[in-house]
C-alpha positions in Angstrom: -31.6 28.2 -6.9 -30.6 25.2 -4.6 -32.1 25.1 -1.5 -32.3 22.4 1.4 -29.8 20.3 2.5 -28.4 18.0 -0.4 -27.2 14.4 0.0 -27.1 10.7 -1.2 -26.3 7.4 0.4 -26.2 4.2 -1.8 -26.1 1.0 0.1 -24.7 -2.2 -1.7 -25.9 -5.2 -0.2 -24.6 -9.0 -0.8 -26.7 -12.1 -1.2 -25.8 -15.3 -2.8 -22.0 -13.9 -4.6 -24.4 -11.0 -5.9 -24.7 -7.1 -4.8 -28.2 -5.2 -5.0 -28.3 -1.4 -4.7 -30.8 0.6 -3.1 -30.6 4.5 -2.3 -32.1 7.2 -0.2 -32.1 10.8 -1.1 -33.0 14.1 0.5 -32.7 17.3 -1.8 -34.9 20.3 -3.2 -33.5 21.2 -6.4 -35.0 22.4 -9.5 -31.8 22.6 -11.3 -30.2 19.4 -12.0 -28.4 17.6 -14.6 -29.1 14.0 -15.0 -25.9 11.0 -16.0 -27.1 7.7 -16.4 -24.7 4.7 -16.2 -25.1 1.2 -16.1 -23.1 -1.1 -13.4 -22.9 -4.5 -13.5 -21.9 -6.6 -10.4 -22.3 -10.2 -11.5 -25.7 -11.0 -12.9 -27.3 -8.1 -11.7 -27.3 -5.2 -14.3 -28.5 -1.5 -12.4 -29.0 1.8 -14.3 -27.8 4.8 -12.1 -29.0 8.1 -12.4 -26.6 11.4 -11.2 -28.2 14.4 -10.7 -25.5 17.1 -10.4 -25.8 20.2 -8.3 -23.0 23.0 -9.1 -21.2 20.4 -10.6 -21.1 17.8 -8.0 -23.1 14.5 -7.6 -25.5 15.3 -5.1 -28.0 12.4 -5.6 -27.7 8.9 -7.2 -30.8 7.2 -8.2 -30.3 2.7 -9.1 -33.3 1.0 -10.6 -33.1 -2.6 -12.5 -32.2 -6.1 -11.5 -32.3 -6.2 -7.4 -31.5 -10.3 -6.1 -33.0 -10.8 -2.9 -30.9 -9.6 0.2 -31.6 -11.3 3.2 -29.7 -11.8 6.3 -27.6 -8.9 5.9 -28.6 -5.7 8.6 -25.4 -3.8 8.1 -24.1 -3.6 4.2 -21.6 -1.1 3.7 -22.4 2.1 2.6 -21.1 4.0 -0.4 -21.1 7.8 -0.2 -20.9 10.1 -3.5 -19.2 13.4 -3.4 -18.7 13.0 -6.9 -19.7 11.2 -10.3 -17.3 8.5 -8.9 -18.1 7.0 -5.6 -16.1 6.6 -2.6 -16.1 3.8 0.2 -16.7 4.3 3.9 -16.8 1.0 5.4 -16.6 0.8 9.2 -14.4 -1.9 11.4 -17.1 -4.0 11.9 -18.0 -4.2 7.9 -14.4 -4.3 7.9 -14.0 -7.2 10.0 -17.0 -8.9 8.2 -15.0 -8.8 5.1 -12.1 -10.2 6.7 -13.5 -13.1 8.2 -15.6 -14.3 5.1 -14.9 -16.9 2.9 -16.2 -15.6 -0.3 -12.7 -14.3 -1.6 -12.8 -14.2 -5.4 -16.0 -11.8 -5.0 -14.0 -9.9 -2.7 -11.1 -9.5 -5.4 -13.1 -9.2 -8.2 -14.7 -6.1 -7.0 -11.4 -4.6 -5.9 -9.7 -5.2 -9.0 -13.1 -2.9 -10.8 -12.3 -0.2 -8.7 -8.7 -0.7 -9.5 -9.3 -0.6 -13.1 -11.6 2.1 -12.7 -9.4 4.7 -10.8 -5.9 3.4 -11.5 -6.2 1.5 -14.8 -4.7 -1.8 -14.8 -0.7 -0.5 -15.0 1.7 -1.2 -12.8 4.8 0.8 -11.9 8.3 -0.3 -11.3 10.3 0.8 -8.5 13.9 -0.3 -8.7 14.8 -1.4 -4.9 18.2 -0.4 -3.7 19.1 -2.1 -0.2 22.0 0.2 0.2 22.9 -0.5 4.1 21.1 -3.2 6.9 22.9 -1.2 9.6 20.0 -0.6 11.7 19.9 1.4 15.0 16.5 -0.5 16.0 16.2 -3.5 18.1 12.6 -4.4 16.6 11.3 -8.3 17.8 10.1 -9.3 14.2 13.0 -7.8 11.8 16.3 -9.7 10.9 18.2 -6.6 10.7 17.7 -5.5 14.7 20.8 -4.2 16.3 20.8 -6.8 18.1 21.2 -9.6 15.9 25.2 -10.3 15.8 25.1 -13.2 13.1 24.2 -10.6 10.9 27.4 -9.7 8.3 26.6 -5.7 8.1 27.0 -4.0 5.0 26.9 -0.5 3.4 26.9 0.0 -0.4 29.4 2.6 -1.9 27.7 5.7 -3.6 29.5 4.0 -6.6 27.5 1.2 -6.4 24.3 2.8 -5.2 24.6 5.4 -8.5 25.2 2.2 -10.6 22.3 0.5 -9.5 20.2 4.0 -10.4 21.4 4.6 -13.5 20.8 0.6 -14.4 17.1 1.6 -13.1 17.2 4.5 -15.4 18.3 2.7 -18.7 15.7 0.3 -18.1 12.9 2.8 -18.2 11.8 1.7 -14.2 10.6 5.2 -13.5 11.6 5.1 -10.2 13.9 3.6 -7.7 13.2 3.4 -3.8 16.3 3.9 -1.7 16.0 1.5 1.4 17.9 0.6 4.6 18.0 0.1 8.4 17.2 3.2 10.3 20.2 5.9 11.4 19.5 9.1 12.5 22.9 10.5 12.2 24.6 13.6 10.7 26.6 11.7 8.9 23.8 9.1 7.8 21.6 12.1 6.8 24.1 14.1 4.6 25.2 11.2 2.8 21.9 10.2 1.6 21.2 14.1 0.6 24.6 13.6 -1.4 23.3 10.7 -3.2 19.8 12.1 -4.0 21.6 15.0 -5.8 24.0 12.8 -7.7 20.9 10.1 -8.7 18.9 13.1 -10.0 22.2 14.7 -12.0 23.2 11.3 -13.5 19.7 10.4 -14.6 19.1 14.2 -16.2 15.9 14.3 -13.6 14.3 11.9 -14.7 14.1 9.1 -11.9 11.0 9.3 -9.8 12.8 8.7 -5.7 11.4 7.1 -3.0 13.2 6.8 0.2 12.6 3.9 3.2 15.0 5.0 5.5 13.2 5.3 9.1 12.4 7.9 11.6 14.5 11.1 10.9 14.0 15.1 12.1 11.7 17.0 10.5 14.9 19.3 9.3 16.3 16.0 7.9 13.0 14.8 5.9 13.2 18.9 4.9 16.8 18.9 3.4 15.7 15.1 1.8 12.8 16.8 -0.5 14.8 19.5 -1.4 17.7 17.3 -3.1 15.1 15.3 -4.5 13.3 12.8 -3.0 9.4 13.2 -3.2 8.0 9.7 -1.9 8.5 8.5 1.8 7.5 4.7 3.0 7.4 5.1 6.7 5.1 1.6 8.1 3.3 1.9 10.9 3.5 -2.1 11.1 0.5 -2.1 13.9 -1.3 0.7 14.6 -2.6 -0.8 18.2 -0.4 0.6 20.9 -0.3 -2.3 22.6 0.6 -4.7 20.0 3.1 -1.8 19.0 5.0 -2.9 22.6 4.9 -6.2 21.5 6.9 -5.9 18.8 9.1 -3.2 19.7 11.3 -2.3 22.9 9.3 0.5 25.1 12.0 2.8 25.0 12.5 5.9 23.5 14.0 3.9 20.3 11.0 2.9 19.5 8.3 5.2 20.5 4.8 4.9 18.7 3.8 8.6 19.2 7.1 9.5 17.5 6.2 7.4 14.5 3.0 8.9 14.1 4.8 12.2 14.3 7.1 11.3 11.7 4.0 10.2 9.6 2.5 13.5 9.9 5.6 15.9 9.1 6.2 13.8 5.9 3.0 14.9 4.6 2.9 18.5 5.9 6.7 19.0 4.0 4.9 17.8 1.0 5.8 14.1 0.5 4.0 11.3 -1.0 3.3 9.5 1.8 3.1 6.2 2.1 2.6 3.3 5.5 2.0 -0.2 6.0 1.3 -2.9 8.2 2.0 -7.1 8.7 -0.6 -9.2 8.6 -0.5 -12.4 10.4 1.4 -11.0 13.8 1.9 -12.7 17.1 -1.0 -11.2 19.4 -2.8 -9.7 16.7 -6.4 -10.1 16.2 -8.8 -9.4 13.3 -9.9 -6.6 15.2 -6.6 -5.1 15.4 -5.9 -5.8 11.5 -9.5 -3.9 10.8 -8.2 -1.0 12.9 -5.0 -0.9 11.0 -6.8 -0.4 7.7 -8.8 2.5 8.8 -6.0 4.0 10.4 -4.7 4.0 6.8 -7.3 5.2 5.6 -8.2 8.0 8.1 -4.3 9.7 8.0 -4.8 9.9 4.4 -1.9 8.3 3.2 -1.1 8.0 -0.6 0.5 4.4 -1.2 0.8 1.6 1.2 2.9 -1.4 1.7 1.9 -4.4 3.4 2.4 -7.7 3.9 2.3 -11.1 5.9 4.3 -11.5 8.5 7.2 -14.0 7.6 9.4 -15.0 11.1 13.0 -14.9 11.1 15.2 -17.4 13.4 17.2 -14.9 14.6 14.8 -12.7 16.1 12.5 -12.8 19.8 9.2 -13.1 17.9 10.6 -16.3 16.7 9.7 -18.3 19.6 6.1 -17.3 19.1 6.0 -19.1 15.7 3.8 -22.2 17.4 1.0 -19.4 17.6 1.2 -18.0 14.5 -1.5 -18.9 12.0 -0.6 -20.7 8.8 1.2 -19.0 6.7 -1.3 -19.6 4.2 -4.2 -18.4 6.1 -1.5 -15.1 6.2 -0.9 -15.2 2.9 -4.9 -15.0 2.2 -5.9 -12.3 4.7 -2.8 -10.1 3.6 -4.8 -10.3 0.1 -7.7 -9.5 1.2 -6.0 -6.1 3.6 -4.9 -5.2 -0.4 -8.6 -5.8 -1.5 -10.3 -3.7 0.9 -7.4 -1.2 1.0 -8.6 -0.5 -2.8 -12.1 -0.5 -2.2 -11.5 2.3 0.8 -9.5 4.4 -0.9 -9.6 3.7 -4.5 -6.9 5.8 -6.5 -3.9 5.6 -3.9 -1.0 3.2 -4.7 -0.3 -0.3 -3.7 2.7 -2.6 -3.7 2.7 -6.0 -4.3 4.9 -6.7 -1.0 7.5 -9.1 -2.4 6.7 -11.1 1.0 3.7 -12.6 -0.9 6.2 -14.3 -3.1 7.9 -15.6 0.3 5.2 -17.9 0.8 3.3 -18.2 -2.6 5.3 -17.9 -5.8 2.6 -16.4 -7.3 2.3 -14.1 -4.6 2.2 -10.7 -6.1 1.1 -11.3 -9.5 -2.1 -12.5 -7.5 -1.9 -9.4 -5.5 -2.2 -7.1 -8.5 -5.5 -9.4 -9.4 -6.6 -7.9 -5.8 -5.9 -4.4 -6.3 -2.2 -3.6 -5.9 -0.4 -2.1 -8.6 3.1 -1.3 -7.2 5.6 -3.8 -7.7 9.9 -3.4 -6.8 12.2 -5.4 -9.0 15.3 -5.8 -6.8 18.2 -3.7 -7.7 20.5 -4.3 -5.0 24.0 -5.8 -6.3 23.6 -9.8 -5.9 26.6 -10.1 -3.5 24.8 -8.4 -0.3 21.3 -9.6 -1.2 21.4 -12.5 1.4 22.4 -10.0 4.4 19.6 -7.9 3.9 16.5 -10.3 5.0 14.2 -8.8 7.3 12.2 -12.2 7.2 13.5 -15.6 5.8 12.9 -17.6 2.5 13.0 -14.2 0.9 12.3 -15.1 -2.7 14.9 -14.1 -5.8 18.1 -13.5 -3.5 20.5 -14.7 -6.3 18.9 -13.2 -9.6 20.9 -10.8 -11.1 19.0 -7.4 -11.8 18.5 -8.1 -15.4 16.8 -11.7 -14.8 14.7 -10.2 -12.1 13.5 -7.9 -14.5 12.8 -10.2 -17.1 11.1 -12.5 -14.7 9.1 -9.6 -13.4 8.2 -8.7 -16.8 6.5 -12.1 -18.2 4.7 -12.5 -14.8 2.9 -8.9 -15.2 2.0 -9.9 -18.4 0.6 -13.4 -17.8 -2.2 -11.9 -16.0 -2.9 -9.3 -18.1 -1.5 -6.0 -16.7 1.2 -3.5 -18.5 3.9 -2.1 -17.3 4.4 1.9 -17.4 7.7 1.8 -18.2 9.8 5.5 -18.3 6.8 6.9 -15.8 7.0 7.6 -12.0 3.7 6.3 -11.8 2.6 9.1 -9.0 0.1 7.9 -6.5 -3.3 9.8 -8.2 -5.0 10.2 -5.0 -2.1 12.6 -3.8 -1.6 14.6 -7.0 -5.4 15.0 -6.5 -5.3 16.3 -3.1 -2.8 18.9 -4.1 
C-alpha cells in the first residue's frame, strides 16, 4: 500500500562541457519496482535507478561518475512523471542558455533527446504557396497589403491539385497549403473545395496542413471536416508590446485574437502548431526566452521558427542598422530549435527554410539541433519569386523535382532518413489524445 506523498527531482548541472546528476527523493513505499539505465553525457557515465509506483516513475536514483560543479546555483531541473523524463526550465535557465557560448553541448544534447523521443527521421511536407494576397498590413512581411510592387497571384485549383498529387507520387506524406491571410466566404469555401478534391485525388492518403491565417471558429470547423488536421498559426512575438511593433494596433491585427485563434484550433481538434522570429527589431533575449515558454506552456504540437530576414519593401526595413548580424540570428534561431527540443521533447520541428536564407547549410544543421520537419517547395516555379515574405529566399528557381533531389542528398549527408509515404504526426499530440 503506497502511502505519503511521492515525488522525484533530478537536477543536471554543467561544469567544464560536462553534466553531473544529483537527486532528491521523498516517498514511503514498500512496493516498488526497480529499472536501471545507464546515461552518458560526455565523459561522465551515471547509472539511474526507477522505482515505479502503479506503473509510473515516482523516484529516480543517479550514482557514478559526478565532475565537479562549481559556479552554477541554478541548473535546470528535470522532473519525471514517467520512465522518460521531461524538461522544465524556467526563463532565466532559459535565458542562460541563450546567452552562452558553449553551442555544440547545447546541440548535442538536443539532438539525444531528439533521437530518443522522435528518432532521427524527418518528414516532408510538400509546400504549396497557392495565393500572396494578404489582407494584413504586417511591418516585417513582403506580402502586407500594403506593398504595391508586389505582382499578386492566385494559383488555379488545377494547379494547386497538380502540385498535390506531384506530392503524393513522390511519397512526401504531406503537403502544407500556405498563403496571405483572407477571411472571406469566398476565400473560405474555396479552400474547403480543395481539401475535398486533394483527399479524393490522392485516395486519402496525403497528410494536410494548412497556413492560412486568422479564420472563424466555424471556418477552422468546416476546414477539419473536409480534411485538413494540422494548423500553423505563428504567434511571431508573444510580448504584447513587441506584437505592436510589428503589427498595426487595429483590429486587423489584434494579439488577443490570435491567441484566440490559437486556442479554438486545438479545442476543434487540430494539430497545432506556432512559431516565432528570432532576431527582431526591439526584441530582447528576454522576450525570445518568454516566447519559448509561451510555446511551451499552450501546449502546442509542432513549431516553426526562424530568424528574422528584412525585406526592402517593408517599414521594419529601416530598422535594419539595429538589427544584430544575421549570423548572430542565424545562431540563436538554432539554439530556440535546441531548447525548443529539450522542453518539449516529442513535438515537431521545422527546419524553417529561412536558415538556408542566410546559411546554405541552414536546415540540415537545424535537424543536427533538434528539428525534424523540413518543406520541399512545391509551388509552380513561375510565382515563386512573388511570394517572399523576406528576401534572398533560397531555391526560388528549382523546379520541384530538383528541390527534392537536393533535399534528399542533404538529409542524408548528415545522417538522417527520410519517412517517405508517412504523415509523420507530431507524437506529443497523438499522445495527448
Amino acid at each position: 500500500m503506497v502511502s505519503g506523498p511521492e515525488c522525484s527531482k533530478a537536477r543536471l548541472t554543467k561544469c567544464d562541457g560536462r553534466f553531473a546528476y544529483s537527486h532528491s527523493k521523498t516517498y514511503n513505499n514498500n512496493q516498488k519496482t526497480k529499472y536501471t539505465n545507464r546515461i552518458l553525457d560526455n565523459k561522465s557515465v551515471f547509472n539511474i535507478s526507477i522505482w515505479k509506483v502503479g506503473g509510473v516513475a515516482q523516484l529516480v536514483r543517479a550514482h557514478g561518475s559526478y565532475p565537479c560543479c562549481r559556479g552554477f546555483k541554478s541548473p535546470p531541473r528535470y522532473h519525471f512523471s514517467s520512465s522518460k523524463f521531461m524538461t522544465h526550465l524556467s526563463k532565466q535557465e532559459i535565458v542562460k542558455l541563450l546567452t552562452s557560448k558553449d553551442n555544440d553541448t547545447l546541440y548535442k544534447r538536443a539532438y539525444e533527446i531528439k533521437k530518443q523521443n522522435v528518432g532521427t527521421k524527418v518528414y516532408f511536407r510538400g509546400l504549396i504557396e497557392f495565393s500572396n494576397i494578404c489582407s494584413k498590413n504586417c511591418f516585417y512581411c513582403g506580402l502586407r497589403r500594403d506593398n504595391k510592387k508586389l505582382n499578386r497571384y492566385e494559383i488555379s485549383d488545377e494547379e494547386v491539385l497538380g502540385a498535390a498529387k506531384l506530392a503524393w507520387e513522390s511519397k512526401y506524406g504531406s503537403i502544407v497549403l500556405q498563403s496571405g491571410e483572407i477571411c472571406r466566404p469566398k476565400f473560405s469555401s474555396r479552400i474547403m473545395e480543395l481539401l475535398k478534391k486533394i483527399k479524393s485525388a490522392t485516395n486519402n492518403e496525403l497528410g494536410i496542413t494548412l497556413s492560412c491565417g486568422e479564420q472563424s471558429e466555424e471556418t477552422y470547423r468546416q476546414w477539419f471536416a473536409a480534411g485538413a488536421h494540422r494548423y500553423l498559426l505563428r504567434i511571431e512575438t508573444s510580448n504584447k508590446e513587441l506584437y505592436y511593433k510589428i503589427h498595426p494596433k487595429d483590429k486587423e491585427h489584434s494579439f488577443e485574437s490570435r491567441i484566440d485563434a490559437l486556442k479554438s484550433l486545438k479545442k476543434l481538434g487540430f494539430q497545432v502548431g506556432s512559431g516565432i522570429m528570432v532576431g527582431l527589431p526591439f526584441q530582447t533575449i528576454e522576450n525570445i526566452a518568454d516566447d519559448l515558454v509561451f510555446l511551451r506552456d499552450i501546449d502546442c504540437d509542432m513549431v516553426g521558427l526562424g530568424p528574422y530576414v528584412e525585406h526592402s519593401n517593408t517599414p521594419l526595413y529601416k530598422e535594419r542598422a539595429n538589427l544584430m548580424p544575421k549570423q548572430e540570428r542565424f545562431d540563436l534561431a538554432l539554439k530556440c530549435i535546441a531548447i525548443l527540443r529539450i522542453m518539449m521533447k516529442d513535438i515537431n520541428i521545422a527546419a524553417a527554410t529561412a536558415l538556408q536564407a542566410i546559411d546554405e547549410e541552414g536546415r540540415e544543421k537545424a535537424l543536427l539541433a533538434g528539428a525534424n520537419i523540413i518543406m520541399p517547395n512545391l509551388t509552380p516555379t513561375k510565382y515563386r519569386s512573388d511570394y517572399l515574405l523576406y528576401e534572398d529566399k533560397p531555391c526560388i528557381n528549382e523546379g520541384a523535382l530538383q528541390c527534392k533531389g537536393c533535399l534528399e542528398n542533404r538529409v542524408k549527408k548528415y545522417g538522417e532518413t527520410i519517412g517517405y509515404g508517412e504523415w509523420g504526426d507530431s507524437k506529443h499530440f497523438l499522445k495527448r489524445k
